[in-house]
Backbone as JSON, one array per atom type, in Angstrom:
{
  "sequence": "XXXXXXXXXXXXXXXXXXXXXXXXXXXXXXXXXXXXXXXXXXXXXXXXXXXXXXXXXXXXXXXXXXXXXXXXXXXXXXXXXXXX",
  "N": [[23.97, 17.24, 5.42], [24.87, 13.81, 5.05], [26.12, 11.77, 3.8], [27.51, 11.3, 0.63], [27.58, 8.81, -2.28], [28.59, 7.46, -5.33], [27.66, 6.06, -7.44], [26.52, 3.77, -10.31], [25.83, 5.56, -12.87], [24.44, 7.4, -11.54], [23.52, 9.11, -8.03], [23.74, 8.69, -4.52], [22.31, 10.65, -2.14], [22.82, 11.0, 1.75], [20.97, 12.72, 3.99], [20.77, 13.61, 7.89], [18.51, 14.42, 10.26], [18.81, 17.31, 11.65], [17.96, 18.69, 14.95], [16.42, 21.39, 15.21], [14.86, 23.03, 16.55], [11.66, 24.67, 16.88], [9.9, 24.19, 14.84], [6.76, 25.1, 13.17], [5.6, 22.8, 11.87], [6.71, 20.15, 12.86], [5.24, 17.97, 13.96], [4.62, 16.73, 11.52], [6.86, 15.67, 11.08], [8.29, 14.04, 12.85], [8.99, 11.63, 13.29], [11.11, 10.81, 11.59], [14.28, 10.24, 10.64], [16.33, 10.04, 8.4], [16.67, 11.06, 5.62], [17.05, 9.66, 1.94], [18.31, 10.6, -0.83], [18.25, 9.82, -4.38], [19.52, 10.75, -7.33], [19.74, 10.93, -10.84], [22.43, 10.41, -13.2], [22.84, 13.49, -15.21], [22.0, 14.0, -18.28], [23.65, 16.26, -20.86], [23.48, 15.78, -23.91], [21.25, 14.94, -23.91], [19.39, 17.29, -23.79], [18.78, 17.8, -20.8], [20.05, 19.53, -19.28], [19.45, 21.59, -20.47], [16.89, 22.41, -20.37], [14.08, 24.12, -18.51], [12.0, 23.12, -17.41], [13.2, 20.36, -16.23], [13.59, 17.98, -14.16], [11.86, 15.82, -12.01], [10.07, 13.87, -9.2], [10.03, 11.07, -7.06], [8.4, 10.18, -4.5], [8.82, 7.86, -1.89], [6.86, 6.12, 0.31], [7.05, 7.1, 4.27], [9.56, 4.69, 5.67], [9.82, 3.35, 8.66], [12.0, 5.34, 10.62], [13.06, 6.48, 8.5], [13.07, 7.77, 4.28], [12.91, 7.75, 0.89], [13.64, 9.43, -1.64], [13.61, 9.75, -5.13], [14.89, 11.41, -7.75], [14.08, 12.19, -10.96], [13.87, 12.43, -14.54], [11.43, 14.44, -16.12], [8.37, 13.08, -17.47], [6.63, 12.59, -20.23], [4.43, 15.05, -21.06], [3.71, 15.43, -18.05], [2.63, 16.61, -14.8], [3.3, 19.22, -12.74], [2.26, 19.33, -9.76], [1.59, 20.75, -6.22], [1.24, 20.47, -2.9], [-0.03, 21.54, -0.08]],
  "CA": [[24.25, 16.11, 4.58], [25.28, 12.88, 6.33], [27.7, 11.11, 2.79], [27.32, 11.16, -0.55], [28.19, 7.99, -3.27], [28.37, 7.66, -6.77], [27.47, 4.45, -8.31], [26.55, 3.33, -11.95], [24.39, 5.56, -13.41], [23.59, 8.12, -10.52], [24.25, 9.26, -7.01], [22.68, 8.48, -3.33], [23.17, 11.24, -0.76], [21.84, 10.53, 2.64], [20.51, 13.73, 4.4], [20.03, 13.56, 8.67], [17.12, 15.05, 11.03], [18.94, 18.39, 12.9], [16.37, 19.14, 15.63], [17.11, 22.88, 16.03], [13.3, 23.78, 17.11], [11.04, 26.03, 16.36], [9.75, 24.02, 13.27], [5.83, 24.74, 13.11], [4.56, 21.48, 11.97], [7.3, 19.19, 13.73], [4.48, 16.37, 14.12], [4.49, 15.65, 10.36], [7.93, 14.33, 10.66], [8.61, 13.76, 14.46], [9.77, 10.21, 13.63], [11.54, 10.69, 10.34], [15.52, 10.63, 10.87], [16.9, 9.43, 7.74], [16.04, 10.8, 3.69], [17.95, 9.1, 1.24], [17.72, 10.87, -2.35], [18.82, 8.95, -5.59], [19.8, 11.13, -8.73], [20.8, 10.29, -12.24], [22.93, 11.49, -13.92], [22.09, 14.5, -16.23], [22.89, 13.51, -19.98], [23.68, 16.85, -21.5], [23.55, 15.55, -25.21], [19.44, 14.74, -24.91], [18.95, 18.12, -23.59], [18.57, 17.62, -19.18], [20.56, 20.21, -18.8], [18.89, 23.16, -21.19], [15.41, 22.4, -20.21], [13.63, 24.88, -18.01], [12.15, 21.89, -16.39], [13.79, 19.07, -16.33], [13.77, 17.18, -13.15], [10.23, 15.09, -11.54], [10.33, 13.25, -8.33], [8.69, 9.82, -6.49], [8.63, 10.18, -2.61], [8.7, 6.4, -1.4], [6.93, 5.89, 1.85], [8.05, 6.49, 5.25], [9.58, 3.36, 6.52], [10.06, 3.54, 10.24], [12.78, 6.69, 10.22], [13.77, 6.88, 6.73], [12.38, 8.38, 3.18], [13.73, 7.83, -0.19], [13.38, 10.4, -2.95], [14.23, 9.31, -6.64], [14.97, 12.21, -8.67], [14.3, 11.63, -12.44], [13.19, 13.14, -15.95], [10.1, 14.21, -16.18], [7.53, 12.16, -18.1], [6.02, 13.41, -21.07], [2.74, 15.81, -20.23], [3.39, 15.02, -16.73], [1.96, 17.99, -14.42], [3.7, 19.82, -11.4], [1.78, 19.78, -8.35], [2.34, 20.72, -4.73], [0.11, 19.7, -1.86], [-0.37, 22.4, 1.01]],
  "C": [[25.19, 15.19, 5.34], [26.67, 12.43, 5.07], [26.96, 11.39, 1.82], [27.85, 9.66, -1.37], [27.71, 7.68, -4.28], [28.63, 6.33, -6.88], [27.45, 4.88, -9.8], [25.24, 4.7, -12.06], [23.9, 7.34, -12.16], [24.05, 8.57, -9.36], [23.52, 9.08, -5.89], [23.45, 9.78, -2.46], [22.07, 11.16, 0.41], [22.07, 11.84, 3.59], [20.25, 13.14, 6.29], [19.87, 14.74, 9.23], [18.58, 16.13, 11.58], [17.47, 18.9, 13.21], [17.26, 20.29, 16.46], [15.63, 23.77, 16.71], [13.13, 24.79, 16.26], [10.18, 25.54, 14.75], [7.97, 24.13, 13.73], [5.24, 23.6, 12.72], [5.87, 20.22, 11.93], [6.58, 18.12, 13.9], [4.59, 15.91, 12.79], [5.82, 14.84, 10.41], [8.99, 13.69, 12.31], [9.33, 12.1, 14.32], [11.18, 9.63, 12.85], [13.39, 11.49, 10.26], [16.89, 10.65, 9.87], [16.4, 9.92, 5.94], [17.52, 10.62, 2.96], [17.27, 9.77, 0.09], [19.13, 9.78, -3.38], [18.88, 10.31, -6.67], [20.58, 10.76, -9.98], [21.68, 11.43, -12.53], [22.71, 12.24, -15.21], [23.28, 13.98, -17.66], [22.74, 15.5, -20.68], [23.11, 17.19, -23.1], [21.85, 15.18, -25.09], [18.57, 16.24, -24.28], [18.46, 18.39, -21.82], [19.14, 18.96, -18.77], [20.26, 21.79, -18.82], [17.62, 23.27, -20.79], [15.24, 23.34, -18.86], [13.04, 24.01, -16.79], [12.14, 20.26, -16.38], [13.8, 17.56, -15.08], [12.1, 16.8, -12.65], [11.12, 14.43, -9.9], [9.65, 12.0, -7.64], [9.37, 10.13, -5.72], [8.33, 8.98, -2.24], [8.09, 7.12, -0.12], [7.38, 5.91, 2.69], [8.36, 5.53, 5.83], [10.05, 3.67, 7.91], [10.83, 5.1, 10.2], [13.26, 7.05, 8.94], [13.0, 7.12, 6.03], [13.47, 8.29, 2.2], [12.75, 8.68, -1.2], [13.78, 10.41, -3.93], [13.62, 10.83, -7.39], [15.37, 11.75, -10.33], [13.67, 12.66, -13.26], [11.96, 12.73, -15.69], [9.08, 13.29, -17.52], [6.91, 13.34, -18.96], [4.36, 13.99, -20.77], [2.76, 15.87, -18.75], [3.79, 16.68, -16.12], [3.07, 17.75, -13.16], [2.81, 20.1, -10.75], [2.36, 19.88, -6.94], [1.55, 20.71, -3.97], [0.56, 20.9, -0.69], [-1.1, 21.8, 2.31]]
}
């Protein structure tokens, strides 16, 4: 973890690349030096905190070295998948 800061509402922490080897698929992110995540903050009182699962995510595009990841409440019905 590179910093953390707390704004209105949420927090940014900006994550960089250690290249310690040995990563089998090293080409998917060979360029990618920089993820920035966003999180809100968890409201206790509407229940974020008791839920089993509570958290969703949007992966922005890589722009040149960087990636942003907005962590939010999930959407109603909205499915968990994971891509292999």
């Amino acid at each position: 973890m590179e910093n953390v800061t707390f704004g209105d509402g949420g927090i940014w922490s900006t994550y960089t690349k250690d290249d310690i080897g040995g990563c089998s698929r090293a080409k998917a992110i060979k360029n990618l030096e920089h993820v920035r995540v966003f999180s809100q903050k968890l409201e206790p009182d509407i229940g974020q905190i008791k839920a089993l699962r509570r958290q969703c995510c949007d992966i922005s595009p890589s722009f040149n070295e960087s990636m942003v990841i907005s962590i939010r409440q999930c959407g109603t019905d909205e499915l968990i998948s994971m891509h292999f």
